[in-house]
N, C-alpha and C positions, 0 to 999 in steps of 0.2 A: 504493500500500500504506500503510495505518495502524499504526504502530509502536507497541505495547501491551505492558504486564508484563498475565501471565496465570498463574490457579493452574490446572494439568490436573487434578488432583483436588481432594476433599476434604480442605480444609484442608494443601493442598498450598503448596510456596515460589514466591511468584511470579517468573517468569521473562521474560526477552523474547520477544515473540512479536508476532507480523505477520498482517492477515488488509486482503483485497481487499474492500473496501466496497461494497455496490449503487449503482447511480444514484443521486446526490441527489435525494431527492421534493422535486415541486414545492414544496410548502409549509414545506423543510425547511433547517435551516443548519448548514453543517460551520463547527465551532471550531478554531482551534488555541489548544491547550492552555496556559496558563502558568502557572500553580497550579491543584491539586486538593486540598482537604482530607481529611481519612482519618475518617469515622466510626463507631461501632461497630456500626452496618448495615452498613460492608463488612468488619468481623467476621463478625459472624451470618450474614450471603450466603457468604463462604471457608470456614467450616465447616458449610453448608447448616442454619442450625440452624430455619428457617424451612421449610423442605423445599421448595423452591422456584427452587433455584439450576443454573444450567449451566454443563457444563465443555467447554471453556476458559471462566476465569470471569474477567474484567477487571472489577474495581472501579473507584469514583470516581464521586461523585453529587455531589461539592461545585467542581462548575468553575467559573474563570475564565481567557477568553481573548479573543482579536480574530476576530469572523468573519472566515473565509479564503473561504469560496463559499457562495453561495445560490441557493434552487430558482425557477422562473421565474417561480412566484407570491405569493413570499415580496415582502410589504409594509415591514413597519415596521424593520427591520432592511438595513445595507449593512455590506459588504465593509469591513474594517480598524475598526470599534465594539468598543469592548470591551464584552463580555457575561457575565452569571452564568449556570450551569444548574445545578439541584439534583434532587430525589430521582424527580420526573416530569419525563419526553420527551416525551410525548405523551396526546392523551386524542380522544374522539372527535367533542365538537366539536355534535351533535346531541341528546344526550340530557338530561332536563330538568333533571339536574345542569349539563353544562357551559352548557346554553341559560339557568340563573337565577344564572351568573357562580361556582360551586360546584365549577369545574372537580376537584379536590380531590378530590369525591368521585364519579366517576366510576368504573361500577362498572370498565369495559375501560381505564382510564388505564393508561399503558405508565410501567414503572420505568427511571429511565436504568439500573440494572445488573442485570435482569430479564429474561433471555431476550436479553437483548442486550450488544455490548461499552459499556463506560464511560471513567469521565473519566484514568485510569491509564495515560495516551495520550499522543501529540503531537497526536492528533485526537479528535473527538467530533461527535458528530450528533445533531437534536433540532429538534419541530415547533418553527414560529416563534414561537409563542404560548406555550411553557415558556420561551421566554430570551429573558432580561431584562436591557438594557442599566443598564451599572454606571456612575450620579454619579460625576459627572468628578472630584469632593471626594474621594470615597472610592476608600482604599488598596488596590488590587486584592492586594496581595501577601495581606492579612488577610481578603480578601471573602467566599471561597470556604464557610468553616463557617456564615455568614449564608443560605447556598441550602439549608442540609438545618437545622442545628441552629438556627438564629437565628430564619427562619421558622417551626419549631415551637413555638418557647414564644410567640411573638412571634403569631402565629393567635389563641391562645384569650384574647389580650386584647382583638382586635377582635371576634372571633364569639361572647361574653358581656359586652360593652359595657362591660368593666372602667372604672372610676371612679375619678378621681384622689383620691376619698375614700378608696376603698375601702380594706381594712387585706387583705393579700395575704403568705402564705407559700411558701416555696419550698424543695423537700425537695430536696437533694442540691445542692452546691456543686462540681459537674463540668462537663465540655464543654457541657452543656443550662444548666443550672443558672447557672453564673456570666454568661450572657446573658439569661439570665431576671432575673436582679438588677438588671441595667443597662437593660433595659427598661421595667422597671415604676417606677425610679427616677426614670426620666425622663420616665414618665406620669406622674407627683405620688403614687403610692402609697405608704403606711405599707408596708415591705417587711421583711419577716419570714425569714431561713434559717436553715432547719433541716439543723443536719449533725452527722455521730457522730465528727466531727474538731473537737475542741476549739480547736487551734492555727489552724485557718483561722477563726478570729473576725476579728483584722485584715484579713485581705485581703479578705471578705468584705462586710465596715464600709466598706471601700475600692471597693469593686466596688457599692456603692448600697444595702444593706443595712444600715436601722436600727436594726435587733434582733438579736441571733444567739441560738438554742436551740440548747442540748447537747442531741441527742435522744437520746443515751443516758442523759441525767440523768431518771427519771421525774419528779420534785419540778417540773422545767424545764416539760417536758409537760402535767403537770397547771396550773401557773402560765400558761396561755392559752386553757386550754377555755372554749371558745362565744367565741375571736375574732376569727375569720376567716373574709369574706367569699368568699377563692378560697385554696384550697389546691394549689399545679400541682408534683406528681411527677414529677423527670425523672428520679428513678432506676432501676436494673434489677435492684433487689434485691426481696425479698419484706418487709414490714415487718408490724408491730399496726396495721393500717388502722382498727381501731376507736376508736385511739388518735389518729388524728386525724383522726379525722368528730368525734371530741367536742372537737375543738378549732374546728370552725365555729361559727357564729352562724347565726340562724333563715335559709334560704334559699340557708346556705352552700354551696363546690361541693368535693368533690376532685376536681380533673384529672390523667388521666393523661397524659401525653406520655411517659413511659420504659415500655418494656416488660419488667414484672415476670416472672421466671419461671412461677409458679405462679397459677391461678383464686385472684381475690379473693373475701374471705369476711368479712362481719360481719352484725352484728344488724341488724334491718329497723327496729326500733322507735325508735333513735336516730333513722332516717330521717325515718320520720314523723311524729313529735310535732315535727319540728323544719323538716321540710322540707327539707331536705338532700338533695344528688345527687351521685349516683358519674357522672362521663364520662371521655370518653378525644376525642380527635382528632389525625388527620395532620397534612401541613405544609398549605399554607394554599395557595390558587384564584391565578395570574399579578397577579392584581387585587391580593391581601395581600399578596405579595412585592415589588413594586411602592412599596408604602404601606410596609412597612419599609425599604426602602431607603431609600426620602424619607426617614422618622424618624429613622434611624441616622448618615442624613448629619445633620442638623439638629441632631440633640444628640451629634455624634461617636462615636458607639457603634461597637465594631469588638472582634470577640472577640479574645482571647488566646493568641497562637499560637506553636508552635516550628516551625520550620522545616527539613526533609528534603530531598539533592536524589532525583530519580525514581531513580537506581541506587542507594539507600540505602533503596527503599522495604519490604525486610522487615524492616529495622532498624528504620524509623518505625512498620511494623505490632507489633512486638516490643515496643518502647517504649507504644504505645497498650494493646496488652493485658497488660502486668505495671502497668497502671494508674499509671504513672509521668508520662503527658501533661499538660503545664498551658498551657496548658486542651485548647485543641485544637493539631493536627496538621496542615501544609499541605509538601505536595510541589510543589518547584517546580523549572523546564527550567532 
C-alpha cells in the first residue's frame, strides 16, 4: 500500500489516504519520497480550476527521492539513486514529438497529478525517461521546485537561443520568477524585473537582477520601451500587455510561462511594424531538465525554499495560497 494525503472533493482538506498500486511496468520506477514541492498547479488541480482533475486527488509534481524498485526493462536508472520527477510521468515515446527529442510536447504525455496519484506520498511512480537522477552537488532538500518551476523558465532560454547579450525582462518576482533571475544571471544577460512590489528591489538586485521596474510606476514603463529582447511572464494575473510589447525591440518576444486568467488582447500593429511575438511554453523534453541541472549545479542555482513536514501539508497549502510563500514551498518525511 502507498500512503498518500488526498482531497475527496473539490477543493476539499487533504487527508491520509492509502491506495494499492498496479504492477510496476516494465519500463517504470517507484520512488520513495523525500521532498515534494507544493506549486500552484497543485492549487488549480485541488480546486479543479483547469477542469480536469480526479477525486481522490493527491498532489505533488515536484519530487525528490531514492529509487526503491524498478521495472524489468528499466535501463539507466538503479535501486537506492537519488532522482527528481516533475510535472510529466510519462509520454509515448513514438510520436514525432517525442521521436525529435520534444518529448514536452507530446500530445498523450501523462501528468504526474492527472488522472493519477502524485508526489504527496511516501511513494510515487513514473516512466524511466521523466526521472532524472539528481548531481551529487546539488541539495536534494531545495531540488524539488527545479522539476516543475525551474524547468519552466529555464526551457524558453534554450528553445529561443537566449544570448548572453541579450537584455531580458522578467515580470513577477514569485516562485517562477525569482528562478528566472538567477538563471538568466548566470547566462551573462542584462536582466530586467519587473514587479508592482516596490520593497522587493533589494532582494531582487540580490537574486541576479540588474535593473528593477516599479511597474506600477507608468513614467518606469514608459523609460524602457523598445528594450527588450525577451520578455518571460510568470505571472497569473491579467496585466496592459500592450504595455509591454512596446517595451520590446524589433524581433522582440513576450513569453508566457504563468497562466493569466483571462484571453490576451492587444493591437496587431505594434506586432508588425516591429516584428514582435506573443508565445507561451511548458516545462521542457528529459533532455532540458537534464541540461538545467548540469547549469544549476555549475553556477549553484537552487531556488528559495520554506520548509513543511507532510502532516502540516494544509498548513503549507494555506501558507502558499494567502501568497505569503518565499519563494517556494517543499514538504518533507
Amino acid at each position: 500500500m502507498i500512503r498518500a494525503y488526498a482531497a475527496l472533493e473539490k477543493g476539499g482538506e487533504l487527508k491520509p489516504f492509502e491506495y494499492d498500486p498496479k504492477p510496476l511496468g516494465s519500463e517504470d520506477v517507484e520512488i520513495d519520497v523525500e521532498y515534494c514541492g507544493i506549486c500552484h498547479s497543485d492549487l488549480s488541480m485541488l480546486h479543479n480550476d483547469w477542469g480536469m482533475t480526479q477525486y481522490p486527488f493527491v498532489p505533488g509534481h515536484e519530487v525528490v527521492g531514492k529509487i526503491a524498485d524498478v521495472g524489468s526493462a528499466v535501463k539507466k536508472l538503479q535501486v537506492g539513486q537519488r532522482v527528481g520527477l516533475g510535472w510529466y510521468s510519462r509520454s509515448c515515446m513514438t510520436c514525432e514529438w517525442c521521436m525529435s527529442g520534444n518529448h514536452n510536447l507530446c500530445a498523450t504525455a501523462e501528468g504526474t497529478i492527472v488522472g493519477r496519484y502524485g508526489g504527496f506520498a511516501d511513494k510515487v511512480r513514473a516512466h524511466e525517461a521523466w526521472v532524472a537522477p539528481l548531481p551529487d552537488a546539488m541539495q536534494p532538500v531545495s531540488a524539488g521546485p527545479l522539476f516543475c518551476g525551474g524547468i519552466t523558465v529555464f526551457n524558453p532560454i534554450v528553445q529561443f537561443d537566449v544570448k548572453p547579450t541579450d537584455r531580458v525582462g522578467v515580470i513577477g518576482i514569485g516562485g517562477l520568477g525569482h528562478m528566472a533571475l538567477r538563471f538568466l544571471h548566470a547566462w551573462g544577460c542584462d536582466v530586467s524585473a519587473f514587479s508592482s512590489s516596490a520593497d522587493k528591489e533589494p532582494e531582487a538586485r540580490e537574486m541576479g537582477a540588474n535593473h528593477f521596474i516599479n511597474s506600477r510606476d507608468p513614467n518606469a514603463l514608459k523609460s524602457v520601451e523598445g528594450s527588450f529582447d525577451l520578455i518571460l511572464s510568470t505571472v497569473n494575473a491579467d496585466l496592459d500587455w500592450s504595455t509591454y510589447i512596446a517595451c520590446l525591440r524589433p524581433k522582440g518576444r513576450l513569453h508566457f510561462v504563468g497562466v493569466v486568467p483571462n484571453p490576451i488582447s492587444t493591437e496587431i500593429f505594434p506586432l508588425i511594424m516591429a516584428q514582435r511575438s506573443i508565445s507561451g511554453s511548458p516545462l521542457g523534453s528529459p533532455a532540458t531538465v537534464t541540461q538545467m541541472l548540469d547549469f544549476a549545479t555549475r553556477h549553484q542555482i537552487e531556488p528559495i525554499i520554506e520548509t513543511f513536514s507532510f502532516d502540516q501539508v494544509n498548513e503549507a497549502l494555506e501558507h502558499l495560497r494567502s501568497g505569503k510563500a518565499r519563494y517556494r514551498i517543499v514538504l518533507k518525511h
